[in-house]
Backbone as CSV, one residue per row, in Angstrom:
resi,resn,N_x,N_y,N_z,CA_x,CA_y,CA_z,C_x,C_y,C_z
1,UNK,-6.031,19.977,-15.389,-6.471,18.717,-14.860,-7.058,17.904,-15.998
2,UNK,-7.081,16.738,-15.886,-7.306,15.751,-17.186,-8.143,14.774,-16.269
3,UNK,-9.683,14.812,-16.940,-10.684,13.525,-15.925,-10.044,12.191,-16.870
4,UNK,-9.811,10.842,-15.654,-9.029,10.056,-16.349,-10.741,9.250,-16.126
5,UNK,-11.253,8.426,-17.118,-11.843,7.835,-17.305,-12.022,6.209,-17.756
6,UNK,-12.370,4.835,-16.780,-12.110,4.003,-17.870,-13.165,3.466,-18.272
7,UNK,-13.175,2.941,-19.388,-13.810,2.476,-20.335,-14.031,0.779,-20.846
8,UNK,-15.077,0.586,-21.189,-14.952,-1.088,-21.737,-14.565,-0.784,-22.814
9,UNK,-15.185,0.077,-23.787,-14.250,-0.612,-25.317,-14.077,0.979,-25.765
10,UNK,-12.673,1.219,-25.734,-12.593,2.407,-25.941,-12.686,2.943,-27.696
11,UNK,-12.763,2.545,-28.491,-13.034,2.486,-29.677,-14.618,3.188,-29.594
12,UNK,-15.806,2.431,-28.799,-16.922,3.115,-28.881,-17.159,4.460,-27.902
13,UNK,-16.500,4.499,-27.486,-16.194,5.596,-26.037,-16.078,6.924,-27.143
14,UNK,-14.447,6.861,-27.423,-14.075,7.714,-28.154,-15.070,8.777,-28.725
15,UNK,-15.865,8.651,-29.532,-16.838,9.390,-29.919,-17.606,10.035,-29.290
16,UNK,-18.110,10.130,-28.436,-18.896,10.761,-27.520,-18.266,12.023,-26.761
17,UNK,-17.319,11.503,-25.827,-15.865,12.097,-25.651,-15.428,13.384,-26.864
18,UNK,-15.248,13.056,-27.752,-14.992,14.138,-28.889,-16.448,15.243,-28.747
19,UNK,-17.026,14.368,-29.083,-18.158,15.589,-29.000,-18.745,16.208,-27.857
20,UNK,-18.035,15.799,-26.384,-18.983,16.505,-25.491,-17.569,17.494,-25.209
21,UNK,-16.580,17.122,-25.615,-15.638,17.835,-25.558,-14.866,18.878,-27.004
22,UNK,-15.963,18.757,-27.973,-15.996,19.809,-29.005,-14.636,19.521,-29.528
23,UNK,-13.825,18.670,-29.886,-12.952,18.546,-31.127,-12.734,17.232,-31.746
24,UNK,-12.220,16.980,-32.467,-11.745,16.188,-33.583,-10.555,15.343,-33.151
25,UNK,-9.418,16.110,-32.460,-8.103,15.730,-32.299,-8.750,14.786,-30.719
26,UNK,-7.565,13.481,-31.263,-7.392,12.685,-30.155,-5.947,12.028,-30.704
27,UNK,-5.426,11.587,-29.333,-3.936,10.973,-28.885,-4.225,9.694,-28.635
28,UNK,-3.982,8.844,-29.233,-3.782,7.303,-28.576,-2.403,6.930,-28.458
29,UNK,-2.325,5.942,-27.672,-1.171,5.567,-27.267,-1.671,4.574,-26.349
30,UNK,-0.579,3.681,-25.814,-0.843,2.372,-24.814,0.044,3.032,-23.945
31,UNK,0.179,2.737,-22.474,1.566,2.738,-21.477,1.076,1.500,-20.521
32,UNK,2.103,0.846,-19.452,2.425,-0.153,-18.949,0.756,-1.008,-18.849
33,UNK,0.579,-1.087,-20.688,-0.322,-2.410,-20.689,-1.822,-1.742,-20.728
34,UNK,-1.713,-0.331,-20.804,-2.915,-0.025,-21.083,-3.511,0.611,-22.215
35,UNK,-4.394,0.616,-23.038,-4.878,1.423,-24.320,-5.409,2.260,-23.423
36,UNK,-4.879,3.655,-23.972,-5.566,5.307,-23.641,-5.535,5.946,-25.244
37,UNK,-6.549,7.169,-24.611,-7.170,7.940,-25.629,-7.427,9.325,-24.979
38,UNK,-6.656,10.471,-25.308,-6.356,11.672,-24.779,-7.152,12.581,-25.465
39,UNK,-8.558,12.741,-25.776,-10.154,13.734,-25.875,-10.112,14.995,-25.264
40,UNK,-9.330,16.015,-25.598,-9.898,17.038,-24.635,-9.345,16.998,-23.431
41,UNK,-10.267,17.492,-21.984,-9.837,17.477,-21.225,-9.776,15.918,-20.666
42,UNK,-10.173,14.556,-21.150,-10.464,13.222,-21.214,-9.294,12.730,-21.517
43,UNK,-9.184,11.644,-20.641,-8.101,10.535,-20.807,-9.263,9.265,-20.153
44,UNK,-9.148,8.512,-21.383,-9.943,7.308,-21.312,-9.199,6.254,-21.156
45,UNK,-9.163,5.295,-20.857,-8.485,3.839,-20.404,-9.090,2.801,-20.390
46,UNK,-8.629,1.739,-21.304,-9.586,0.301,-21.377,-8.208,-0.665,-21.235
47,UNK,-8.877,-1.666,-21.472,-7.947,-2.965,-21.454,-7.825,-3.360,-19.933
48,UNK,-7.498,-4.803,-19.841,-7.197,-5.639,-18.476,-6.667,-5.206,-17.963
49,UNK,-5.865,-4.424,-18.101,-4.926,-3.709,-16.891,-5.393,-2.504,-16.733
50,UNK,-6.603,-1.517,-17.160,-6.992,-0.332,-16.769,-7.717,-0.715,-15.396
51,UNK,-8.567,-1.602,-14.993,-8.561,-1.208,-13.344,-7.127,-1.300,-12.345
52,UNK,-6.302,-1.368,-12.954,-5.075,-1.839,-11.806,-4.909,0.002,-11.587
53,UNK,-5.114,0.778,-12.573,-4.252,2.240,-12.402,-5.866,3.110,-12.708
54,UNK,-7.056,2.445,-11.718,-8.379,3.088,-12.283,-8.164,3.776,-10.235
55,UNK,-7.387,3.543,-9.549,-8.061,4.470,-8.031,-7.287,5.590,-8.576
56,UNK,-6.397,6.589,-9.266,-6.320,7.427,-9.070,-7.617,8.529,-9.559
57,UNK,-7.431,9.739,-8.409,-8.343,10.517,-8.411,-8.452,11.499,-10.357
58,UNK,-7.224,11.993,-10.275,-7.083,12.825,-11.784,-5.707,12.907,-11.862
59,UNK,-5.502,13.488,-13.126,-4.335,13.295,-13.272,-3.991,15.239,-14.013
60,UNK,-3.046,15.132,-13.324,-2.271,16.490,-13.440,-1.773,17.227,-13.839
61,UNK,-1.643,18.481,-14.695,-0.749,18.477,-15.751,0.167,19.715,-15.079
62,UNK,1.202,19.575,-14.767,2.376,20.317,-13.944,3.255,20.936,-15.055
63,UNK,4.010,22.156,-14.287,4.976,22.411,-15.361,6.366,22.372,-14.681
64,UNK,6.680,21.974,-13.618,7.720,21.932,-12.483,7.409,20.147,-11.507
65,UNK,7.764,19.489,-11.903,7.455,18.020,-11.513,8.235,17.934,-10.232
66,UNK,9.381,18.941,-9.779,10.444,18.776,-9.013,9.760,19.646,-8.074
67,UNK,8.934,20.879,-7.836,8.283,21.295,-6.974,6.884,20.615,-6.426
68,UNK,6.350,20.148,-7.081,5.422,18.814,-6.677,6.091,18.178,-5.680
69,UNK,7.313,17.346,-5.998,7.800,16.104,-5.224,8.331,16.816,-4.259
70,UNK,8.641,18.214,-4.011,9.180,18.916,-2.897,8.197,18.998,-1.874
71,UNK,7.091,19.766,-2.014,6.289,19.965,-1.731,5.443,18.949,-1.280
72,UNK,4.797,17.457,-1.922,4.572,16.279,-1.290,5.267,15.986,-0.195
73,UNK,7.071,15.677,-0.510,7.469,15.710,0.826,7.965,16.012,2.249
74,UNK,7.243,17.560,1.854,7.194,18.457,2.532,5.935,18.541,3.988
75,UNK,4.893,17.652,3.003,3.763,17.747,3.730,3.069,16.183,4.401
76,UNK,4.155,14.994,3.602,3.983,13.591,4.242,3.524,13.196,3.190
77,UNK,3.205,13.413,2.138,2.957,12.822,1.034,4.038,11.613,0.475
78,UNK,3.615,10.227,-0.382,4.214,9.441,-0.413,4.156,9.589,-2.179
79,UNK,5.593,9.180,-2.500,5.557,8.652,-4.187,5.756,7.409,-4.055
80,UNK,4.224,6.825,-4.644,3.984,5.367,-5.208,4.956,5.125,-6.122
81,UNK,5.159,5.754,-7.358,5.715,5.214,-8.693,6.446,6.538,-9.321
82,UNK,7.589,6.211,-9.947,8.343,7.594,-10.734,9.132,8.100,-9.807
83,UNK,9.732,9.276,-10.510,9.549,9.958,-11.123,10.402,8.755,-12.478
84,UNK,9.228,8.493,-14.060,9.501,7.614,-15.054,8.695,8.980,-16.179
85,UNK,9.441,8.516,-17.559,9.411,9.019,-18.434,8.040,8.230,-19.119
86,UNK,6.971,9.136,-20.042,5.862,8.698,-20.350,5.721,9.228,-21.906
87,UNK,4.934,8.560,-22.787,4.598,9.491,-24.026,4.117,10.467,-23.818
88,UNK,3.188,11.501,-22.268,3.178,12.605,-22.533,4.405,13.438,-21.712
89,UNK,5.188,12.948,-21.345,6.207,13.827,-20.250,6.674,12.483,-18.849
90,UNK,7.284,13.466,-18.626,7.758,13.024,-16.869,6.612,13.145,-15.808
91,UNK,6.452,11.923,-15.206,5.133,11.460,-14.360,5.558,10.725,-13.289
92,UNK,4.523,11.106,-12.206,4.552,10.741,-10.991,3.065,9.700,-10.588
93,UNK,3.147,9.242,-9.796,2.255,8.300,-8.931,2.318,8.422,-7.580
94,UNK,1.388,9.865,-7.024,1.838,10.334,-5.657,0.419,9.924,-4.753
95,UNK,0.775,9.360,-3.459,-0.491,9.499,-2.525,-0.180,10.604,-1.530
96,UNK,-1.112,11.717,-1.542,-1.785,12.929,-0.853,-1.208,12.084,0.837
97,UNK,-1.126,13.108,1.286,-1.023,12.887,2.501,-2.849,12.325,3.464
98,UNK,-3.517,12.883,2.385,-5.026,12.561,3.311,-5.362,10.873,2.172
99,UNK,-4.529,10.247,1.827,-4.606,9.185,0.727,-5.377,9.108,-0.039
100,UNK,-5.676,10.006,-1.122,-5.840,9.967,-2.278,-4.617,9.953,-3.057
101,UNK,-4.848,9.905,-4.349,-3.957,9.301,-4.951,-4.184,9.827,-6.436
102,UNK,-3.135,10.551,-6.831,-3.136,11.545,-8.392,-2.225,11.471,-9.410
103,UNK,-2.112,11.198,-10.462,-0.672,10.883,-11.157,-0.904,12.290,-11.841
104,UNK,0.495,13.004,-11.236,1.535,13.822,-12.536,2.159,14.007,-13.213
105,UNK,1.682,14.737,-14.415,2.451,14.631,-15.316,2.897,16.136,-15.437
106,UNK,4.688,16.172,-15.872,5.455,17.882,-16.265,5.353,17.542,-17.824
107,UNK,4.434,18.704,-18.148,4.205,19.292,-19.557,5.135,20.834,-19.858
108,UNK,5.754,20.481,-20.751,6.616,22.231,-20.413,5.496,23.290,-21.308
C-alpha cells in the first residue's frame, strides 16, 4: 500500500518524507497534470490538478491487475478510469462497492 499524500509545494515536503521514511531514494515524475514524488511508502502530489485525483483512499500495489478487475466485478464494484498505462505500471481507478475509491497499480 502506498499513503498518497497531497501537498502545497512538494519540493519542501519531500524532505521530511525521506526522513520519516528512512531513505534517500525518491521517484519524481508528473502524470495527467500532476507533480508526484514516490518517498518510501509516500506518494506525494502537488500542483492544480492534485485535488482533482486527492478522494482516493490509497493506492495499491497489485501483482495481477486482471484479478482485481475480476473480482471488483464480481462484487459490484465500478472502474472509474483504466485499465491505462502509467510510469509506474498498469493502473486502475476503481470505486469499492461500499464507494470508496483506490487506484491500482500491477507492479510485477
Amino acid at each position: 500500500m502506498i499513503a498518497r499524500i497531497t501537498v502545497e509545494d512538494l519540493d519542501s515536503a519531500v524532505g521530511f518524507y525521506q526522513a520519516i521514511a528512512g531513505t534517500t531514494e525518491i521517484q519524481r515524475f508528473t502524470f495527467g497534470g500532476v507533480s508526484l514524488a514516490s518517498v518510501g511508502p509516500f506518494l506525494l502530489l502537488s500542483g492544480p490538478e492534485a485535488t482533482r485525483v486527492s478522494d482516493r483512499v490509497a493506492t495499491l500495489v497489485v501483482t495481477d491487475l486482471d484479478e482485481v478487475l475480476a473480482e471488483l466485478a464480481r462484487a459490484g464494484g465500478l472502474v472509474r478510469e483504466g485499465p491505462t498505462d502509467s510510469p509506474n505500471g498498469r493502473r486502475v481507478i476503481a470505486v469499492h462497492p461500499d464507494g470508496a475509491v483506490f487506484e491500482y497499480i500491477e507492479q510485477a
